[in-house]
C-alpha positions in Angstrom: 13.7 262.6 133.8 12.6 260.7 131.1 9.1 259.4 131.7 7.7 256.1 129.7 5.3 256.6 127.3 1.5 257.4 128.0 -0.5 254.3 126.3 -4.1 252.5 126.4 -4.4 250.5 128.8 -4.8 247.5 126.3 -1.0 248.4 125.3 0.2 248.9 128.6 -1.3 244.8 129.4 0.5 243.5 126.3 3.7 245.5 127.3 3.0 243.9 131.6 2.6 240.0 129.4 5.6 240.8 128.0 7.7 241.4 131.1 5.9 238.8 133.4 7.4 235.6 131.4 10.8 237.6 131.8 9.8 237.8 135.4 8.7 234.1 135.2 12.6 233.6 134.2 14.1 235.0 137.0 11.6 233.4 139.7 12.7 229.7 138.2 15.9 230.8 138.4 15.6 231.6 142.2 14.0 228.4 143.0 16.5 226.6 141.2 19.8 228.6 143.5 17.7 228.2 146.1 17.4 224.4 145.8 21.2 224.2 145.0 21.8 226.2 148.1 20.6 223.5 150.3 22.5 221.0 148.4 25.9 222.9 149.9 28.2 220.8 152.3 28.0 221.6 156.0 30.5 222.4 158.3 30.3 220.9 161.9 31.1 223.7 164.5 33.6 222.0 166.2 34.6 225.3 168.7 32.6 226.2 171.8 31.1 229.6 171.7 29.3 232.1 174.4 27.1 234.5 174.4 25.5 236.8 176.4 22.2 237.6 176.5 19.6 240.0 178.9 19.0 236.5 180.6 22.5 235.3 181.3 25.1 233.1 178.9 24.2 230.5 176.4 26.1 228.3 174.6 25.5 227.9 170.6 23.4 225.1 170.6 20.7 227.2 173.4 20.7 230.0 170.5 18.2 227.8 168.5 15.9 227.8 171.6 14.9 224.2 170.8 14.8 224.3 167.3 16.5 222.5 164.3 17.4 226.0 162.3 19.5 229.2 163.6 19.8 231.8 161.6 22.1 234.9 162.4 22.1 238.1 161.3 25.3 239.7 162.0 24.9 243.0 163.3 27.7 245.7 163.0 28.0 246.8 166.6 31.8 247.4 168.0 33.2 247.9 171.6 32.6 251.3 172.6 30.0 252.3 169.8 26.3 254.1 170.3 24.5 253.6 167.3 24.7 250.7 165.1 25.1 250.2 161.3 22.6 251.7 159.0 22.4 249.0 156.7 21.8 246.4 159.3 19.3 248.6 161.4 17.1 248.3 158.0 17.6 245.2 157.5 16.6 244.9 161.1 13.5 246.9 160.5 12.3 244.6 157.8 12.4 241.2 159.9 8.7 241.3 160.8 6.7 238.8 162.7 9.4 236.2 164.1 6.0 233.4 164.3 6.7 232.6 160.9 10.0 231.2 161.0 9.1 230.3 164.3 6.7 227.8 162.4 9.5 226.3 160.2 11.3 225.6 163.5 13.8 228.2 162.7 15.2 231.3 164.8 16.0 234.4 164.5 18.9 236.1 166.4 21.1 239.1 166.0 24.9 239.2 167.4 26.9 241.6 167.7 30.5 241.7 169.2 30.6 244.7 171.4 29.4 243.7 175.0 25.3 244.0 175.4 25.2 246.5 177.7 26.3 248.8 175.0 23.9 248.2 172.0 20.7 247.7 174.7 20.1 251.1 174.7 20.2 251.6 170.9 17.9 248.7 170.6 15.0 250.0 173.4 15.5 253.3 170.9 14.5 251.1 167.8 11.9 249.7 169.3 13.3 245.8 168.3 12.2 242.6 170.1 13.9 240.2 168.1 17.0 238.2 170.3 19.8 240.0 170.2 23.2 238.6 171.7 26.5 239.9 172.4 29.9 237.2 170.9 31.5 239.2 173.3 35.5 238.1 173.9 34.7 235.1 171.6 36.0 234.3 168.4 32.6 233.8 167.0 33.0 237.2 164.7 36.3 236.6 163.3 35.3 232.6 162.5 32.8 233.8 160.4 34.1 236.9 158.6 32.5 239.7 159.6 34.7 240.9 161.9 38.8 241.1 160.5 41.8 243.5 161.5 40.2 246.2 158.9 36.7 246.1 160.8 33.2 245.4 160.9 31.4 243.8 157.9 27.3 242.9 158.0 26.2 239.4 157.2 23.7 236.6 157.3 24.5 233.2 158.1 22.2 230.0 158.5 22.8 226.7 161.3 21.3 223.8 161.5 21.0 221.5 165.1 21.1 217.9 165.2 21.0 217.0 169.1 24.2 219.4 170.4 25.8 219.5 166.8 25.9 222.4 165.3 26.5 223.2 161.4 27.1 226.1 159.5 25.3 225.3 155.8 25.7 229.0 154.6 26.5 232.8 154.7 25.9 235.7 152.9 27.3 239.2 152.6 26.9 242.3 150.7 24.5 242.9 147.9 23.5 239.5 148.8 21.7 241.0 152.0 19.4 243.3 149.6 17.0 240.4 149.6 16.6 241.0 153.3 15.7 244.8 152.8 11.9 244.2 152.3 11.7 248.0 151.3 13.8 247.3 148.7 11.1 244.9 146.8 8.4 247.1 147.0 10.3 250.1 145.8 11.6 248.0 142.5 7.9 247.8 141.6 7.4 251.5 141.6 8.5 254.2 138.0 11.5 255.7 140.2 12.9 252.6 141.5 15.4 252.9 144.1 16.4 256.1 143.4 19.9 255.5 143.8 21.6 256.1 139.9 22.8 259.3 140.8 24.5 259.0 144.7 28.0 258.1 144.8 27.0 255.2 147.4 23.5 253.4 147.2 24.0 254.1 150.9 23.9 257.6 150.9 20.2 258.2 151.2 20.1 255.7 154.2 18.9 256.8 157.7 18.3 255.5 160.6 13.8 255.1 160.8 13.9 257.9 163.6 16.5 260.1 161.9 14.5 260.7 157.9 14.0 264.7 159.1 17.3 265.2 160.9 19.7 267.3 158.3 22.8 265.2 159.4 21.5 262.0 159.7 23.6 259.7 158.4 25.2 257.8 161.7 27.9 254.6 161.5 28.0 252.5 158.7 28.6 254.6 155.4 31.6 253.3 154.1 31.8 249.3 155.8 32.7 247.8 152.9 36.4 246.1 154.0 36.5 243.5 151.4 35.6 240.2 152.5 35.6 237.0 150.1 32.1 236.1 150.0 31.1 239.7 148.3 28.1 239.3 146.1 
C-alpha cells in the first residue's frame, strides 16, 4: 500500500487545520438534515398491531413503555431461522447504554417477525438486553418495508406517542444504517480505514462478535439486499 508521507509535526497540524474546516462542512451539514428531518410529515398509524414479548402481548402504543419516542430497529430474523443477520447483530452490538435515550424519553426496541421463541436463544448467545419483540402473524413487517415477497431487509424506523396515537415520522435503510455501526466511526479515523476497497461486498469481512476466529464464519445475512425504495 501506499503510505502518506512522513512530515514534522508542524506540517502534519497545518495539513489536520486544513481538513478540520472540511470536517466543519460536513458536521453543519448534518445538523442542517438533521433539523429538516424533523420537519418531515407524520403518518398516524391508523392499524392495530401485536407483539409478543418474554412478558406476554402488547399493543403498539405499550412498546414506548410510557414514553413520547419509539424507535425500532428492525431486525432480520425469519420463521424457522437460528442465527440472525450480520449486519443487524452489529448494529445491535453498538446500541450501548439504553439510559441515554431513556433520558430523552425515547425507547429502544428490536422486532423481528419470526415468532420469539426462535430468536431468544440467539439473543441469550449475544449477550443482548435491549427489548426485543416478535410482529409475529402481523402485518407490521410488510407496512413498513422490511419484509416483501423477495425477503428480509434491515431497517430503522422512528414513532412518536401522543396519548394512544401513534406516528411514524421516519425510516431508514441501507447505507443509511452505517451511522448506527459505532465501529464504523472510529475505524474512519484510523490510516486503513474500513478496510473494505478490495472485498467484493463491504460485508464480506463481517462476523458475528463470537465467530472473528471461526474459518467459516460468515452466518445469514451476506447478500440481503432485495431492493427496497428508501435505499441510501
Amino acid at each position: 500500500m501506499n503510505l502518506p508521507r512522513v512530515v514534522s509535526r508542524a506540517e502534519w497540524l497545518e495539513a489536520r487545520k486544513v481538513l478540520l474546516e472540511k470536517e466543519k462542512e460536513v458536521t453543519r451539514a448534518r445538523d442542517l438534515i438533521a433539523e429538516e428531518r424533523r420537519r418531515l410529515p407524520m403518518v398516524k398509524v391508523e392499524k392495530e398491531y401485536l407483539f409478543e414479548g418474554p412478558d406476554g402481548t402488547l399493543t403498539f402504543p405499550e412498546l414506548f413503555e410510557g414514553r413520547r419516542q419509539l424507535i425500532v430497529r428492525h431486525f432480520m430474523f425469519s420463521p424457522g431461522d437460528e442465527e440472525g443477520c450480520i449486519g443487524c447483530s452489529m448494529q445491535a452490538d453498538s446500541v450501548g447504554e439504553l439510559a441515554h435515550m431513556w433520558g430523552r424519553d425515547t425507547t429502544f426496541v428490536m422486532v423481528s417477525r419470526a415468532p420469539l421463541a426462535d430468536f431468544q436463544p440467539f439473543k441469550a448467545r449475544m449477550g443482548w438486553k435491549m427489548p426485543w419483540y416478535s410482529s409475529f402473524g402481523s402485518d407490521f413487517n410488510y407496512d413498513y418495508e422490511v419484509s416483501t415477497d423477495q425477503g428480509e431487509s434491515p431497517g430503522v424506523s422512528a414513532f412518536f406517542r401522543d396519548g394512544d396515537d401513534v406516528f411514524h415520522t421516519y425510516s431508514v435503510f441501507d447505507r443509511g444504517g452505517d451511522i448506527f455501526k459505532n465501529f464504523y466511526n472510529y475505524l474512519d479515523i484510523t490510516l486503513l480505514g474500513r478496510q473494505e476497497d478490495q472485498l467484493e461486498h463491504p460485508w464480506d469481512w463481517w462476523r458475528f462478535k463470537d465467530r472473528y476466529d471461526a474459518e467459516d464464519a460468515t452466518g445469514p445475512g451476506g447478500n440481503w439486499w432485495n431492493g427496497t425504495r428508501f435505499k441510501s
